[in-house]
C-alpha positions in Angstrom: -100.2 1.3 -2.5 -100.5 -1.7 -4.8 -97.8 -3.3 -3.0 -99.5 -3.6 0.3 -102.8 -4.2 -1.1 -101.3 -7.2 -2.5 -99.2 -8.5 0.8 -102.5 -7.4 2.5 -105.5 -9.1 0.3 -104.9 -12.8 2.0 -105.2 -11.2 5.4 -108.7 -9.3 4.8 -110.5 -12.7 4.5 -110.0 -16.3 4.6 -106.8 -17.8 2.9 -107.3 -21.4 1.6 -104.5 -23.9 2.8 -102.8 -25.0 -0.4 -103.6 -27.7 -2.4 -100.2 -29.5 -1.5 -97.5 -28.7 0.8 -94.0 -29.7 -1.1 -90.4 -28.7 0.3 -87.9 -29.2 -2.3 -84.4 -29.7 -1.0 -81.9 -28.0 -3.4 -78.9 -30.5 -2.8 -75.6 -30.4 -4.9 -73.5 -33.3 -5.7 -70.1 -32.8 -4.5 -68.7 -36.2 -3.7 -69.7 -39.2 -2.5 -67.6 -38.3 0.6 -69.4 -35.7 1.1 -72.0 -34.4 4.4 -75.0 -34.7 2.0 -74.3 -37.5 0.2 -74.0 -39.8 3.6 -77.5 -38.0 4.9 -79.5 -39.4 1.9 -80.5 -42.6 3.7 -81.5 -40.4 7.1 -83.7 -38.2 4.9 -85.8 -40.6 2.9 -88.8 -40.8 5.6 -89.6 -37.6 4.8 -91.6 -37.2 1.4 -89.2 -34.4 -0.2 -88.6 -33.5 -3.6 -85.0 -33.5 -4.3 -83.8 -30.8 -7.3 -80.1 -32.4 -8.1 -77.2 -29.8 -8.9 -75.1 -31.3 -10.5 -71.9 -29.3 -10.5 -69.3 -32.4 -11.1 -70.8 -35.1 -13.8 -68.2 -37.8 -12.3 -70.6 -38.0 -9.6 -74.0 -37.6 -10.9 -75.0 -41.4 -11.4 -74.0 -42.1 -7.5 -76.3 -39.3 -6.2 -79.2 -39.7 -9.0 -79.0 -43.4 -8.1 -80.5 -43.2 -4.6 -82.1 -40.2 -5.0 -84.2 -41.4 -6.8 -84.5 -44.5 -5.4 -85.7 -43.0 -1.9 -88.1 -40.1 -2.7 -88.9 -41.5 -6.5 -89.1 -38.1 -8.2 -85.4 -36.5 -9.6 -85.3 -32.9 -10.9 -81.7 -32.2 -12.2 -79.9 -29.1 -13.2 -76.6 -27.5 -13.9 -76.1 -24.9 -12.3 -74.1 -23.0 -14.5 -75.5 -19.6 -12.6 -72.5 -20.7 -10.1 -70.7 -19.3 -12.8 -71.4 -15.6 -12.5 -70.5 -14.8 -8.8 -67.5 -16.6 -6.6 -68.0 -19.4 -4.6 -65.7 -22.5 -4.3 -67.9 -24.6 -6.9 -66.8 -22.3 -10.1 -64.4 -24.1 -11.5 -65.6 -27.4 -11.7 -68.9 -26.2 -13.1 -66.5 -23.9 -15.9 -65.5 -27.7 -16.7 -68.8 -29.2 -17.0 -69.8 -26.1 -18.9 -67.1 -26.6 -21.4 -68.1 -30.4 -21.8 -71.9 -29.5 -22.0 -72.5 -25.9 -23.1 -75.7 -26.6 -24.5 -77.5 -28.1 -21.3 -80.3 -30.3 -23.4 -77.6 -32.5 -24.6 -77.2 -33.6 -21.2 -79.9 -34.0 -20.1 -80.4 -36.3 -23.2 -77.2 -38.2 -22.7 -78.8 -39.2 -19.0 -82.2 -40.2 -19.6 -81.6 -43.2 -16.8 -81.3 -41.1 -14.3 -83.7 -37.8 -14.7 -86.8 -37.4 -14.4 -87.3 -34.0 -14.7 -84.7 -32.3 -16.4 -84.6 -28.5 -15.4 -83.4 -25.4 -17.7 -81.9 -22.5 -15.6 -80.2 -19.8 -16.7 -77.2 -17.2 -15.5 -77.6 -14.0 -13.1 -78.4 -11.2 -15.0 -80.1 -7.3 -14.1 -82.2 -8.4 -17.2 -82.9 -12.1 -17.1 -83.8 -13.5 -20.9 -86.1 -16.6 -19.9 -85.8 -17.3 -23.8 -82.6 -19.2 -22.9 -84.7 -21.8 -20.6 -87.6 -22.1 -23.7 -85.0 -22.9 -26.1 -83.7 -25.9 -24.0 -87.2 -27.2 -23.2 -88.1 -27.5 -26.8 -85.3 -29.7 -27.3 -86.4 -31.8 -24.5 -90.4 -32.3 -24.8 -89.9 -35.5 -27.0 -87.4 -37.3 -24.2 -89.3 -36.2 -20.9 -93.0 -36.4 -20.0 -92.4 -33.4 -17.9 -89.7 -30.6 -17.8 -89.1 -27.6 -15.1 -87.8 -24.5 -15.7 -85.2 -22.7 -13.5 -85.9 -18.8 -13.4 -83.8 -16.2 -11.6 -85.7 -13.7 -10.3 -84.8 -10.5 -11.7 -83.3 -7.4 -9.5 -85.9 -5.0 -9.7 -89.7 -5.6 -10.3 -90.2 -7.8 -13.9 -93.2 -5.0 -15.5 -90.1 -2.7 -15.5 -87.8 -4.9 -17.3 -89.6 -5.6 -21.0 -86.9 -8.3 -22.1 -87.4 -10.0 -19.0 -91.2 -9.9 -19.2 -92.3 -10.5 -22.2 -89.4 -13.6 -22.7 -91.5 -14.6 -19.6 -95.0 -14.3 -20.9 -93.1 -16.5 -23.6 -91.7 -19.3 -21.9 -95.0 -20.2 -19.9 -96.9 -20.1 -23.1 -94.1 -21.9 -25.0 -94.2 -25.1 -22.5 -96.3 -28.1 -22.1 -99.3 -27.5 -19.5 -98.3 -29.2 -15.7 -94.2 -28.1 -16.5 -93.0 -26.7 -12.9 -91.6 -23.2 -12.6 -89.2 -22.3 -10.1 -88.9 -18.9 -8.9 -85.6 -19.0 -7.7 -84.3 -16.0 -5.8 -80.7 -14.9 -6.1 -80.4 -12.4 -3.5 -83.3 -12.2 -0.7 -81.7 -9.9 2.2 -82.7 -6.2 1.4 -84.4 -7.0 -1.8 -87.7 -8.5 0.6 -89.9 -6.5 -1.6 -89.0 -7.0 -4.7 -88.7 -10.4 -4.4 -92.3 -10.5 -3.0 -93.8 -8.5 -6.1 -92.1 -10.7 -8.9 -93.0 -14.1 -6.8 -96.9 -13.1 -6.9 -96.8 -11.6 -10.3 -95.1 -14.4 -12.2 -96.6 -16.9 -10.1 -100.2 -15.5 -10.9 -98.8 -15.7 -14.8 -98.0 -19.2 -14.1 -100.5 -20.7 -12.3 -103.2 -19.2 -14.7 -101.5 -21.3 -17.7 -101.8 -24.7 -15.6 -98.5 -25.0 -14.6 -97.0 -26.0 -10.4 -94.9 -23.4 -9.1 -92.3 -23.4 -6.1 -90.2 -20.6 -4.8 -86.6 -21.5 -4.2 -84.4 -20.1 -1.9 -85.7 -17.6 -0.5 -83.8 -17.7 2.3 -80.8 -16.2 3.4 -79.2 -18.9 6.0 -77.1 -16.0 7.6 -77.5 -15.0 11.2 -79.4 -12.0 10.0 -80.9 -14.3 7.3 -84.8 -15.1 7.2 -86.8 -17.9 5.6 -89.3 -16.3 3.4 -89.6 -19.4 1.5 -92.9 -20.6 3.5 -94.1 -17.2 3.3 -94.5 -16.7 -0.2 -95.5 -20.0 -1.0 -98.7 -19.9 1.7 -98.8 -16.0 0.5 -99.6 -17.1 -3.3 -101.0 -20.4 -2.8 -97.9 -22.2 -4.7 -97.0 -25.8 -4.8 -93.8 -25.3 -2.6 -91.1 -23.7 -1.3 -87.0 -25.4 -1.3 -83.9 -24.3 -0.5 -80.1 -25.9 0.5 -81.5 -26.5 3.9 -79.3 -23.9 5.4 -76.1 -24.7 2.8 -74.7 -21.6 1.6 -75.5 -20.8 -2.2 -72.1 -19.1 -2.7 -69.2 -21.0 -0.4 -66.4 -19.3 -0.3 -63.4 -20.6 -2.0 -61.2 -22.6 -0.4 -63.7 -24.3 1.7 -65.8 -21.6 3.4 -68.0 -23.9 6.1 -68.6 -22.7 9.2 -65.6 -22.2 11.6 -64.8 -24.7 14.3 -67.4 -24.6 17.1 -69.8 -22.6 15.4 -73.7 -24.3 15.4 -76.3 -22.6 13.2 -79.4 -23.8 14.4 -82.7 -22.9 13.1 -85.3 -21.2 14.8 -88.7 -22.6 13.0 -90.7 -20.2 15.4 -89.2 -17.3 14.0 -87.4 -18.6 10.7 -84.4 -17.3 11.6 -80.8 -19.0 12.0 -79.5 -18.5 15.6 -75.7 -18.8 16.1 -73.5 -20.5 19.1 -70.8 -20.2 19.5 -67.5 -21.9 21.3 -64.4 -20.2 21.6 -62.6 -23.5 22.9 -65.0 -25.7 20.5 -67.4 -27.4 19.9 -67.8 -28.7 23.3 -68.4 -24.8 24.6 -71.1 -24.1 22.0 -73.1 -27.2 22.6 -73.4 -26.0 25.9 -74.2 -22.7 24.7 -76.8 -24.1 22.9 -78.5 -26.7 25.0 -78.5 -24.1 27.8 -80.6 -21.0 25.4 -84.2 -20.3 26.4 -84.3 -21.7 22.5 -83.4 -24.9 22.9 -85.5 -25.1 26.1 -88.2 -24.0 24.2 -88.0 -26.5 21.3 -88.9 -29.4 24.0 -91.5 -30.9 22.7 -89.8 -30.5 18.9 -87.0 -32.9 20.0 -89.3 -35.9 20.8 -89.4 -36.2 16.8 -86.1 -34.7 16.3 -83.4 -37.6 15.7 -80.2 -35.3 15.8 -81.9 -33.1 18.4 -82.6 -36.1 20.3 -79.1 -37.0 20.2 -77.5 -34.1 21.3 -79.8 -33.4 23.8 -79.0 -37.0 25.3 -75.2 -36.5 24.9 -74.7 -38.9 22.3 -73.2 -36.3 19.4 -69.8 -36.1 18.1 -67.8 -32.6 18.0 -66.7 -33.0 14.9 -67.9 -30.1 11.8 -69.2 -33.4 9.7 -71.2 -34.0 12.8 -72.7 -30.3 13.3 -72.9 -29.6 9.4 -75.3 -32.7 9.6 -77.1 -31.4 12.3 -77.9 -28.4 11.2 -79.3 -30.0 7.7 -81.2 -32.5 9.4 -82.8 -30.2 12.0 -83.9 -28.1 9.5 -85.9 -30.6 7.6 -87.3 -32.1 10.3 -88.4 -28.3 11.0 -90.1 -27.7 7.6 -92.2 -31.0 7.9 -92.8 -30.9 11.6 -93.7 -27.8 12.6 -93.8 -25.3 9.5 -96.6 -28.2 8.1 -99.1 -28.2 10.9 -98.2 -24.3 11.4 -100.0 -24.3 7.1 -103.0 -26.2 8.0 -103.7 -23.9 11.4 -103.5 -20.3 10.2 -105.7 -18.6 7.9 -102.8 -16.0 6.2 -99.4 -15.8 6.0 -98.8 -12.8 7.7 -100.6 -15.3 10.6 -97.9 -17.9 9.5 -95.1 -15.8 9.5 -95.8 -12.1 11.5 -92.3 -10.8 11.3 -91.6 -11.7 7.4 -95.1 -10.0 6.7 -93.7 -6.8 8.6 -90.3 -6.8 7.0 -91.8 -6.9 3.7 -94.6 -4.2 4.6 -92.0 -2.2 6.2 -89.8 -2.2 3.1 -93.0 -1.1 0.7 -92.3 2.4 2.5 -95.7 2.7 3.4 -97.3 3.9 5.9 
C-alpha cells in the first residue's frame, strides 16, 4: 500500500514542473572513428549535459576536447561496472583498470579536461556506496564540484543495511550542490523496484542540498521503455540521461543492430519501435516511412534534421547512417516533445500513462 501511495501522491493534487529540465547524454569514448564521436558537432544546439565514459584513455583528450567545448560542462567516469557483466567493452576497460585501479588518481592526472569528475562503483546485490565516498574525499581539494555514480541496488535499499546506511553516509560525507546519479542497472521487470529506491534515495538526497538525475532508466529494446522522464517529473529531480538508445552491454564482437534494422523511437509512447528489411535497408525505410508512426510524427519532422532527411530521400543505407539516426532522433525527441510534454501536464502518470500502469501493475495491488 505504501508503494502506490507513493506512485499515487503526485496525481491526487497539483505536481510542480521542476525547477530545471536537464537530459544528460551518457556517451562513451570508443574512437575518434567512431558514430558518436562524428555526431558531436550535430548535437551541440541542444543544451545537453554530457557524462564522458571513458572506457579507452588513448582517446579521452579528443572527446573531452570538444565536449567540452560545445556544451561547456564535462562529467567523466570510468566505467569500470563494464567489468562485471559481458559486453564488447570489457577488455579495454580491464586495461584501464589495471593502469588506474584507484579512480581519483585519474581524475587528478586530467584536471584539463574534467570538470566534474564522477565516482561509480561495480554491480553488486549489495552495493557499498563507501567505495564512491572514499574517491570523492580524495578529490574535494582539485574540483569545485564532484558527482557520484550510484548503482541502484536489486531489491528495495531499507532492506539492504550495507547499502543503506553506506548511503545515508556518502550524501552526508560530500560537499552540498555534489550531483547524485541514480543509475539503474537493470530496468525491465524490476519497474518497481527501481521506482521505490529512485524516490527514496532521491528524497535522501535532495533534503541534503544536493541535484539529482536518474540514469538509464531505459531499456532501448523493442519491449524496452523509457522511464527515465518518468521518474525524474515523478520526484521532481534535476534530470534524467541515458546512451540515447546505445546499448549498455554490446555484445562482443560488435553486437549493433543487424543490417536493415531501424530502431526508431516512439516519444508518444517511450517505446522503441522496430523495422525491419529483409533485403536491407532500402525495405525497412519503406517500412518505416509508410507506419501510421511515422505519419503521425509529421509535424515532429519539421524540427527533426535526420527525420527531415529521410523523409525527403536524402539518407544513406549504410548502419553508420541509421545508428546516427536513431541517436539523433532521440535527442531531438527529449528536447522537442518530452520538454513541452513537462511544462503541460500536471503528474507524471499524465506525462507518461502507460509507465505509471506498468509500475502500479507490478506493485501487485489492486
Amino acid at each position: 500500500m505504501l508503494l502506490l501511495w507513493l506512485l499515487t501522491r503526485g496525481t491526487l493534487a497539483s505536481t510542480p514542473v521542476p525547477a530545471t529540465f536537464q537530459y544528460m547524454w551518457v556517451v562513451r569514448g570508443t574512437g575518434t572513428r567512431s558514430v558518436e564521436y562524428s555526431m558531436l558537432s550535430q548535437l551541440r544546439s541542444f543544451p545537453l549535459l554530457p557524462l564522458l565514459e571513458v572506457t579507452d584513455v588513448n582517446f579521452f583528450p579528443a572527446y573531452a576536447t570538444p565536449l567540452r567545448r560545445y556544451f561547456g560542462t564535462l562529467l567523466v567516469d570510468l566505467p569500470y561496472y563494464l567489468l562485471d557483466y559481458s559486453n564488447k567493452h570489457r577488455d579495454d576497460v580491464a586495461a584501464l583498470h589495471s593502469h588506474y585501479p584507484n579512480p581519483a588518481t585519474f581524475f587528478t592526472s586530467f584536471t584539463q579536461w574534467i570538470n566534474i569528475p564522477v565516482a561509480s562503483g561495480r554491480l553488486s546485490p549489495a552495493p557499498d556506496y563507501s567505495v564512491q565516498l572514499r574517491v570523492l574525499q580524495q578529490l574535494q581539494t582539485h574540483f569545485s564540484r564532484v558527482a557520484a555514480r550510484l548503482l541502484l541496488p536489486p531489491s528495495e535499499i531499507t532492506q539492504i543495511p550495507v547499502s543503506d546506511s553506506s548511503y545515508t553516509n556518502l550524501i552526508a560525507g560530500i560537499p552540498r550542490g555534489s550531483i547524485i546519479l541514480l543509475d539503474a542497472p537493470f530496468v525491465l521487470g524490476n519497474e518497481n523496484v527501481v521506482a521505490f529506491n529512485v524516490r527514496e534515495m532521491a528524497n535522501r538526497a535532495i533534503q541534503r542540498g544536493h541535484e539529482v538525475y536518474i540514469l538509464n532508466a531505459f531499456d532501448p529494446e523493442a519491449r524496452g521503455h523509457n522511464f527515465g522522464p518518468y521518474f525524474s517529473f515523478q520526484n521532481h529531480l534535476n534530470g534524467f540521461g541515458d546512451l540515447a538508445t546505445e546499448h549498455r552491454w554490446p555484445a562482443p564482437g560488435g553486437g549493433g543492430a543487424p543490417t536493415g534494422v531501424i530502431r526508431y523511437y516512439d516519444f508518444d509512447r517511450f517505446t522503441i519501435s522496430v523495422f525491419r528489411g529483409p533485403g536491407g535497408y532500402a525495405q525497412a525505410v519503406t517500412n518505416l516511412t509508410s507506419s501510421s508512426l511515422w505519419q503521425n510524427h509529421a509535424a515532429h519532422r519539421h524540427n527533426c534534421r535526420v527525420c527531415t532527411e529521410v523523409a525527403s530521400a536524402l539518407h544513406s543505407l549504410s548502419p553508420a547512417y541509421w545508428k546516427q539516426f536513431r541517436i539523433e532522433h532521440y535527442v531531438t525527441s527529449i528536447f522537442n516533445e518530452t520538454r513541452s510534454r513537462y511544462a503541460n501536464v500536471r503528474s507524471a502518470e499524465d506525462l507518461d500513462p502507460d509507465g505509471h500502469d506498468t509500475i502500479v501493475r507490478q506493485s501487485h495491488i489492486p
